[in-house]
N, C-alpha and C positions, 0 to 999 in steps of 0.2 A: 504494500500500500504506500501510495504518497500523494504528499500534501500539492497542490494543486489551489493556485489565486489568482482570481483578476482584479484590475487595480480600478474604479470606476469615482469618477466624482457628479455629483450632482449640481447642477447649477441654475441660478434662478434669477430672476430680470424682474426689472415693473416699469411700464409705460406711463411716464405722468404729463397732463396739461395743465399748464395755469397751478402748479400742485398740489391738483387732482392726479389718483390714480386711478385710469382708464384701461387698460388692460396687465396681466403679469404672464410672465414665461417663464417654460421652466424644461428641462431636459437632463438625463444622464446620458456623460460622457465617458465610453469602457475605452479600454486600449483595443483594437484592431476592429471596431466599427467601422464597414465604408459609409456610414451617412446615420449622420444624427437625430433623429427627431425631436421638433420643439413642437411644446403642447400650448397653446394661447386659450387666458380665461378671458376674455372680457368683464371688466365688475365695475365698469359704469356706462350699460348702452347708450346714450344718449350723447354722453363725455367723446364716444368711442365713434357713432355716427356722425358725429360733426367735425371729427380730427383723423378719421382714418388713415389719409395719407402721413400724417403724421406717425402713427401707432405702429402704421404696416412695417414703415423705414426702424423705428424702434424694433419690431420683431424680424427685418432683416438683418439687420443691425448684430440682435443676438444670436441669430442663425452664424451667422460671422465668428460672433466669437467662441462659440458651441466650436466651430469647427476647427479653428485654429487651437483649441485645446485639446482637442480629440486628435490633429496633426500632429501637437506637441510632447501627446501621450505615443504617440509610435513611433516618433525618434528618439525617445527618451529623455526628452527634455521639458518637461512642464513648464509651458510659460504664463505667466500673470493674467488674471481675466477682466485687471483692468482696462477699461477705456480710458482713453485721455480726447479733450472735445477739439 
């Protein structure tokens, strides 16, 4: 028998307007996923219908950096999931 890990982090976003929050994201990033999924809650329809170009770019955005850590997890290099604006 042997031991047997994989290494996975969870990671989580919020879309805000006017600082209101309008929608959150959220994803687990394992090592040797080819493509990540991110889950979008919506938790202010209205916030969310009148800003969506906004929101969508916010959950590109985290698609972004979902992947670029999930990239950094199979080089073996974990990189920071900071944004800077």
């Amino acid at each position: 028998m042997a031991l047997s890990t994989n290494q996975s982090i969870s990671l989580t976003g919020t879309s805000t307007i006017n600082d209101q929050q309008a929608a959150t994201f959220s994803t687990v990033v394992s090592k040797g996923l080819s493509y990540t999924s991110v889950s979008m809650q919506i938790t202010s329809p209205d916030l969310y219908e009148s800003n969506k170009a906004e929101v969508r770019k916010d959950r590109n955005d985290f698609q972004t950096v979902a992947d670029n850590l999930a990239d950094s997890l199979d080089s073996g290099s974990v990189k920071s999931t900071e944004q800077t604006a």
